[in-house]
Structure formats: C-alpha cells, structure tokens
C-alpha positions in Angstrom: 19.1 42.7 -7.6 16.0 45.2 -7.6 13.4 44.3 -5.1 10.9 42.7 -7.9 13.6 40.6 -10.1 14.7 39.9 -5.9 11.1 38.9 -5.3 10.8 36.6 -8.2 14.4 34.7 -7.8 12.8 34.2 -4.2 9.7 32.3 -5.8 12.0 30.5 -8.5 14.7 28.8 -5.8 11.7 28.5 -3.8 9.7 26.5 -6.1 13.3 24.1 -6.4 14.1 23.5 -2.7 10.5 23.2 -2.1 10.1 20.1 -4.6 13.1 18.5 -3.2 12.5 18.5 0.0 10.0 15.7 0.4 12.7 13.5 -1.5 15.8 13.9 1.1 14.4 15.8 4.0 12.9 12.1 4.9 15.9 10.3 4.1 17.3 10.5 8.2 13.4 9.2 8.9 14.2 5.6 7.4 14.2 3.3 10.5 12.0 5.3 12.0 9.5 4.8 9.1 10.4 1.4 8.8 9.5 0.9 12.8 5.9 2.5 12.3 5.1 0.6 9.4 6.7 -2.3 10.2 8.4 -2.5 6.6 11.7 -3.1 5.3 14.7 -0.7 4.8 14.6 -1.5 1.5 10.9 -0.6 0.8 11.1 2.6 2.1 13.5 3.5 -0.2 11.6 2.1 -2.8 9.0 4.7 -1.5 11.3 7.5 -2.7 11.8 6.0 -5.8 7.5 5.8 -6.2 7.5 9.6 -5.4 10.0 10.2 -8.0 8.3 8.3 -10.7 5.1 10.3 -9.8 6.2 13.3 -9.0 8.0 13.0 -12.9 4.6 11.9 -14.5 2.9 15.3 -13.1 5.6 17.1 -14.3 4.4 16.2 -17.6 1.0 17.4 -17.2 1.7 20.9 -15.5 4.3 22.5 -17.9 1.5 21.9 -20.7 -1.3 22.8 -19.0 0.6 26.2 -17.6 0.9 27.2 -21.1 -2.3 26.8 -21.9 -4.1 28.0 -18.2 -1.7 30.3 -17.1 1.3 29.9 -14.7 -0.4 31.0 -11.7 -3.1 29.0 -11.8 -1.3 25.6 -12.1 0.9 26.6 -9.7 -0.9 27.6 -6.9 -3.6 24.4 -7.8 -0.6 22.4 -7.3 0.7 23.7 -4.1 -2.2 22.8 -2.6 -2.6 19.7 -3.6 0.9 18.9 -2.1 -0.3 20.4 1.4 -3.0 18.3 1.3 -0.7 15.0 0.8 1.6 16.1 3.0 -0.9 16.4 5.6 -2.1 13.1 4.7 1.1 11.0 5.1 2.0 12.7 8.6 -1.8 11.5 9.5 -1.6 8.2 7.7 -2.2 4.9 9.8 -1.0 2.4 8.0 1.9 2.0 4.6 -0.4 2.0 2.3 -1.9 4.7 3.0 1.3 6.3 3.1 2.1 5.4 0.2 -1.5 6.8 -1.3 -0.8 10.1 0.2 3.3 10.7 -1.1 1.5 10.3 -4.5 -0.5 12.6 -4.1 1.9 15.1 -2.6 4.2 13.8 -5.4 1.3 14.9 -8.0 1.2 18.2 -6.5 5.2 18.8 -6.3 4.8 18.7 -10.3 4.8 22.6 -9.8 8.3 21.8 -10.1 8.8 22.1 -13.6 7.0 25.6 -13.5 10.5 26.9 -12.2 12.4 26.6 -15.2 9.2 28.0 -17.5 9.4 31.1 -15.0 13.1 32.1 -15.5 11.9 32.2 -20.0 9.2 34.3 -18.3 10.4 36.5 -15.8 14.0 37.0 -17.0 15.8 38.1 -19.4 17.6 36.0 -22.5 21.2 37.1 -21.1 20.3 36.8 -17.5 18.3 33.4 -17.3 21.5 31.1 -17.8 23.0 32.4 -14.6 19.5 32.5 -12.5 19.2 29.4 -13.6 23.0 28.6 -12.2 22.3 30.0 -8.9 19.0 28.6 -8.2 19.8 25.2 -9.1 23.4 25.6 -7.2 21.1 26.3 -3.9 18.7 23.5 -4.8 21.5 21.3 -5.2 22.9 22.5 -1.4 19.7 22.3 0.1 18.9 18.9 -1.0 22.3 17.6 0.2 21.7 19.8 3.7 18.4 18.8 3.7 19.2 15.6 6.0 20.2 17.5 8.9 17.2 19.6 9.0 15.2 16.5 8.8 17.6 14.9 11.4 16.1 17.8 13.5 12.9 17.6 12.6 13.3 13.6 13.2 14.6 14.2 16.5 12.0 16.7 17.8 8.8 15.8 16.1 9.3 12.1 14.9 8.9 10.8 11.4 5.8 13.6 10.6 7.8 16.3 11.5 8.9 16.4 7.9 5.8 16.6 6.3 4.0 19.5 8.8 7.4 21.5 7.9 6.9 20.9 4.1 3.5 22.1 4.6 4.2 25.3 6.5 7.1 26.1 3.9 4.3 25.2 0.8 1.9 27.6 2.4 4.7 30.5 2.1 5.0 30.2 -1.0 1.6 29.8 -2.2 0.7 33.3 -0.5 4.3 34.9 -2.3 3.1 33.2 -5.8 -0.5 34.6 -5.1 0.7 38.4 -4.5 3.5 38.5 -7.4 2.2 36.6 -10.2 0.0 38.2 -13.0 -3.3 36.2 -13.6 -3.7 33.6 -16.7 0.5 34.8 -17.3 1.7 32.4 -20.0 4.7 34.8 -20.5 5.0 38.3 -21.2 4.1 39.0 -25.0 3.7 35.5 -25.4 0.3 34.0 -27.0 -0.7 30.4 -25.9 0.3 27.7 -28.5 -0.9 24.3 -29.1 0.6 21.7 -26.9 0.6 18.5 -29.5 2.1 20.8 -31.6 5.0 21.9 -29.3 5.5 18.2 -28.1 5.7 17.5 -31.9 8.8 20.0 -32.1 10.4 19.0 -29.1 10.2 15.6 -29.9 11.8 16.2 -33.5 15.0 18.4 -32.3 17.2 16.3 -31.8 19.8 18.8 -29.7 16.8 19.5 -27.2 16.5 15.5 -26.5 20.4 15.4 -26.3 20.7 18.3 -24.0 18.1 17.0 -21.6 19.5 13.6 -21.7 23.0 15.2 -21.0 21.2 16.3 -17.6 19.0 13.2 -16.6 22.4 11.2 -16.9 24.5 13.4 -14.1 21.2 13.9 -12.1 20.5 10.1 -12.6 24.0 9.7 -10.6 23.1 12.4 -7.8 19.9 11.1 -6.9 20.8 7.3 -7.5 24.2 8.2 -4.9 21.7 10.6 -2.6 18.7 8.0 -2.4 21.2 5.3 -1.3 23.5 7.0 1.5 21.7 5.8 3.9 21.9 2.3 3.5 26.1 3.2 2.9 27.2 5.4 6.0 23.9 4.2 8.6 23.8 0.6 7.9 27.3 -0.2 6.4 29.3 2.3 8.3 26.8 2.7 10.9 26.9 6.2 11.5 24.2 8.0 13.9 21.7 9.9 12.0 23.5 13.4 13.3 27.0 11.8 11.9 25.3 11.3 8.1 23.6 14.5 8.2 27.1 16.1 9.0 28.2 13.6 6.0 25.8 15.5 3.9 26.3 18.6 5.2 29.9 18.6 4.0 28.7 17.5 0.3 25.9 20.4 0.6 28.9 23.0 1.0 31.1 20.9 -1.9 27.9 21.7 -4.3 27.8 25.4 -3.2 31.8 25.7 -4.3 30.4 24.1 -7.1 28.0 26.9 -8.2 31.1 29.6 -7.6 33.0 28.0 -9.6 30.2 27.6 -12.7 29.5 30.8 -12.0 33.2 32.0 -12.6 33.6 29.4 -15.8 30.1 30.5 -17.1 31.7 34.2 -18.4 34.6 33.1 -19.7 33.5 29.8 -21.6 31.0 28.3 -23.5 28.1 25.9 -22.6 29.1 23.1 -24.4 32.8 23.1 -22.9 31.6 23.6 -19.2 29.4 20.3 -19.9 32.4 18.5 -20.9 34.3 19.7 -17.7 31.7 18.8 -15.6 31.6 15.4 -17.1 34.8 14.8 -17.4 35.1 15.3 -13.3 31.9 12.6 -13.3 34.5 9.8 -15.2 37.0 10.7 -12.7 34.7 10.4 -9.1 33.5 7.3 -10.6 37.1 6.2 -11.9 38.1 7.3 -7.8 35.0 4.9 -6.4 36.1 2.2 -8.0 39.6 2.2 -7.2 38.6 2.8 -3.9 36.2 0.0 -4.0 39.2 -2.5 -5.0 41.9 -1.4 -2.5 39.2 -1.9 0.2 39.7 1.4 2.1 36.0 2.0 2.4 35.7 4.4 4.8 33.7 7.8 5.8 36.1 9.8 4.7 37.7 7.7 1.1 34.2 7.8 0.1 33.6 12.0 0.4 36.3 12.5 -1.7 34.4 10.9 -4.9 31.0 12.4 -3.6 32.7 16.0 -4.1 33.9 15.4 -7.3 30.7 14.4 -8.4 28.4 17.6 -6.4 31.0 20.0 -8.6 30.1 18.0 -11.9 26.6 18.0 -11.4 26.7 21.5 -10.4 28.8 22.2 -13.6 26.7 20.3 -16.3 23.1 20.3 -15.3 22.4 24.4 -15.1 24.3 24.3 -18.7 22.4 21.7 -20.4 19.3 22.8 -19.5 20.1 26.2 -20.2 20.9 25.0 -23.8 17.6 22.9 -24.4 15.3 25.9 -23.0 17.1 28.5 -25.2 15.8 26.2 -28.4 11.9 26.6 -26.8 12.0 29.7 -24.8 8.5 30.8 -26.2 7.2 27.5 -25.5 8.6 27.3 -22.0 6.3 25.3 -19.8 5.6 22.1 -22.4 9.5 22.2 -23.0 10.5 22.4 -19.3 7.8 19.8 -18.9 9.3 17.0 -21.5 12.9 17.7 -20.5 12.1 17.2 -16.7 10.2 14.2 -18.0 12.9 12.5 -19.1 15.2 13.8 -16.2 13.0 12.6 -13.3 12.0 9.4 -15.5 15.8 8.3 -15.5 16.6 9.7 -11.6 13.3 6.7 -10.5 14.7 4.2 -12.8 18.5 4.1 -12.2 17.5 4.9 -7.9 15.0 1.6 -7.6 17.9 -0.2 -9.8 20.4 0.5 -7.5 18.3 -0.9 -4.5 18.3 -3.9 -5.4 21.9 -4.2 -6.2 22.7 -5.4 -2.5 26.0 -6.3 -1.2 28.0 -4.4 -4.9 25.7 -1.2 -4.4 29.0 1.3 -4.5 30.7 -1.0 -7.3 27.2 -0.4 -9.7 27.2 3.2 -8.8 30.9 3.7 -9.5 30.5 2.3 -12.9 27.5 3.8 -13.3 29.7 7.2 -12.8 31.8 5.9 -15.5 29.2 4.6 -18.3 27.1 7.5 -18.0 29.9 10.1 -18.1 31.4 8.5 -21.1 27.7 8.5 -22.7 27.1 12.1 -21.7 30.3 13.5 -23.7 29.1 11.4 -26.7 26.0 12.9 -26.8 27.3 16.3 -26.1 29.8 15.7 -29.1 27.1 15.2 -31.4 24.8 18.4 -30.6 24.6 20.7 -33.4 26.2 18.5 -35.7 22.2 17.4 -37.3 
C-alpha cells in the first residue's frame, strides 16, 4: 500500500478495534466488577448487552448525520464523547452511575458505523470488498484477543484499567482522523442527499435488508457465544482469568486463518457462494455443539473445536454480505452503513441478553441457535436477487 491509502486503512481498522474494545476488553473484569458494585454476574453481563443496544441506536443517528455534516465532523464529535464516558465509568462510584457513563461511551462508539461509509469514500469500487475483508478479519482477532489484554490491564490496573486504555487509544485516533480527513467530506464527488429519502430506498430493497440480515445472524452467534464465555470456561470450567484469555487467544488466531482463507476464496469465487460456505461451516459448529452437548464431553478443549468453526464462518460471511448491501448504496454510504449496522447491532443485544437468561442449557440454546440461524441465513441468501 502507498503511504496515504496505508494511512487511511490505519484509520478504518482503527475505527473497528476501537468500537469493540469496550465490549470484550472488560469481559476478564466480570468478578471484579461484580465485587465493586456489589452486583450479580449476571448483571454485568447484562451491562454489555445495554452498551450494545446503545451503542446500535447511535449508530443510527451518525451514518445519517455524516452524510449530511460531513464525516469528520461526526467522527471526531463522537470520539470524544466516548473519552469522556470512558473517563466517567473508570471514575464512577456507584452501578448506576456506571451504567450512566457506558451509555454514554456507547453513544459516542456510534463512530462505528462511519468505518464502513469510509471504505465507499476512500477506496476504490474493486478494492473496498477486500479492505473491507482485512479490516473486519483484524477486528474480528482483536476482539477475540482482546481478553488477554484486558487480563493485563485487569491484573495491573484493576477494573478501570480498561477504560484509561480505551481512552488513550480514542485520543490516537482522534488526532490521526483530525490530520487526514478533508473538512465537511461526505465522499469524493459526492453531493449530500436527503436522509428520509435514502432510508426510504434502503427500506424498499429488499436484497439490502436480506444482505444485512445475512450478517446480524452470524454476528448475532459471535457476540451471543463471545458475551457468554465467561460464565462457560470461568464459572463452569473454572478457568483463571489468564487460562480464558489464552482460550480466546487461540479463537483470535482461528479468525485471523479465517481472513486468509476469505481472502484466497474472495478471487476465485463469488459473494454469494462464499456466504453459503461460511454458513454452511455455521450449521456444522452448531451441529458439533450439540452433539457434543449430548455425549457429555464438555470440556476446554471439545468446546474450541466448534468455536473455530464458527470464527472461520463469521470471518467468511460477514465481510461478503456487507460488501453486497453497501455496493447497492455506495453513494449513500453513511445512512446505508447506518441502517445495516442497525439491524446487525439490534440483533447481536437481543439474542446476547436472551442467552443470559437461559441458565443451566446456555451451550444447548446457543448450539441450536448455530443451527436455526444458519439454516435461515442460506434461505435468505437463496432468495437475493430473485425480486
């Protein structure tokens, strides 16, 4: 890559591992969260699950509104506002407030959705479905990874070590955004177009909707299984919090493999197939968990073997669907990323705060969750382009 398109790839994954990060970065932080607050496993997961919904809501808000004002400006509005919520909740006194603050970091993390607008923007048409591929693929990694840096960060700084180290990494990146984005830049040779009207259009294509959905179903399973390991290897298997990071460390590196091999399948086939592929590898983790599940051989190990199967699906289908839906609105970039992350985020807090509640069959419901949703996603693939 030249140093500028280098430069803006920078920006683009950094805008993706940043918005992650306050989700599983905190995950190793659990008991000690639920020590200072004096709450409930359970409802600090729900906490994640509160961020999510949130941090989904704003999403809808910023892709608009960065059409209209101008990429830069929303972005680095938004940045800010997550530094100051993640200031807040490291300072917070009691869960409420917490919880007060993680909105409005969540609010601010809505900058999110400004990464996909940014690759219509910045990129080329033949180059943005493999950006797109690699930046999601590291994403992916660093969210599964993520837990062993917040281990660290647990381990030397306590439970706020996460949130100074979000903030540090948020003021990076608002002083890179500052110094390579153009002012009021809704897109290179692009005019500003009416956001009822776009939501109108994205509403009424029905292959956009199907596409999207496509991706809020396999990311529905990843976060759902991600949101919930700790309650599966630290509580069940009762693993130390270094042991699950390591856990997580190994499916990190299974969802890098994953992006090599899209990567490879990407040239040689079409978007539509490597959806199927990567769906069809969902049925079968989920097909895996569940036999596992009935022979009873629960164990660290038995249950990485579905986890990897699912990190390569993911990493196979997501990049392509949403490739596919932003090629339909590539003019209209931030209000389309905006909708389609909507309903991705939207499903990823619903099915997650489901699953916490499902107690003592928590692997059965995700393992057939696997199942159902994989077998829903190749209907709906089946039917794109075919109205």
């Amino acid at each position: 890559m030249s140093g500028p398109i280098l430069s803006r790839f920078i920006l683009i994954t950094s805008i993706s591992l940043i918005s992650f990060f306050p989700i599983n970065i905190l995950l190793p932080s659990f008991p000690a969260l639920a020590t200072r607050f004096d709450t409930p496993s359970a409802d600090i997961a729900l906490s994640i699950s509160l961020f999510t919904l949130v941090f989904s809501i704003s999403q809808m808000v910023a892709g608009p509104l960065s059409d209209k004002w101008g990429r830069k400006e929303v972005l680095l509005g938004c940045i800010v506002l997550s530094i100051l919520g993640a200031m807040g909740c490291a300072l917070a006194n009691d869960y409420p407030t917490f919880l007060l603050f993680r909105s409005v970091q969540a609010v601010g993390c809505g900058f999110f959705v400004l990464g996909h607008a940014l690759v219509e923007d910045l990129f080329e048409e033949q180059h943005r479905a493999r950006v797109r591929l690699y930046y999601m693929t590291l994403s992916g990694s660093f969210v599964a990874l993520s837990p062993l840096i917040g281990s660290w960060l647990q381990t030397t700084f306590d439970w706020q070590g996460s949130f100074y180290g979000f903030a540090l990494m948020a003021l990076g990146m608002l002083i890179h955004a500052f110094c390579i984005l153009p002012s009021k830049s809704t897109g290179p040779h692009r005019a500003p177009v009416p956001i009822l009207g776009t939501l109108k259009a994205v509403a009424r294509n029905r292959d956009f909707l199907r596409y999207w959905w496509i991706a809020a179903l396999v990311f529905a399973c990843y976060f759902a299984l991600i949101s919930v390991t700790p309650m599966i290897f630290m509580d069940a298997l009762k693993l130390s919090e270094y042991q699950y990071a390591l856990v997580l460390m190994v499916y990190g590196l299974a969802y890098l493999l994953g992006g090599v091999a899209a990567s490879y399948l990407q040239k040689r086939i079409s978007l539509s197939r490597q959806i199927n592929i990567g769906l069809g590898l969902l049925l079968v983790a989920g097909a895996l968990l569940t036999a596992i599940i009935s022979l009873k051989a629960i164990t660290t190990v038995t249950l990485l073997i579905p986890m990897l199967i699912s990190a390569l699906a993911v990493t196979l289908v997501r990049p392509a669907a949403i490739s596919a839906a932003m090629l339909l609105f590539s003019s209209r970039a931030g209000t389309a990323a905006s909708a389609g992350n909507s309903i991705m985020f939207l499903t990823a807090a619903v099915s997650s705060a489901a699953l916490a509640q499902a107690g003592g069959h928590l692997l059965l419901t995700i393992a057939l969750s696997f199942i159902g949703l994989s077998l829903w996603g190749l209907v709906t693939n089946h039917r794109t382009g075919r109205d």
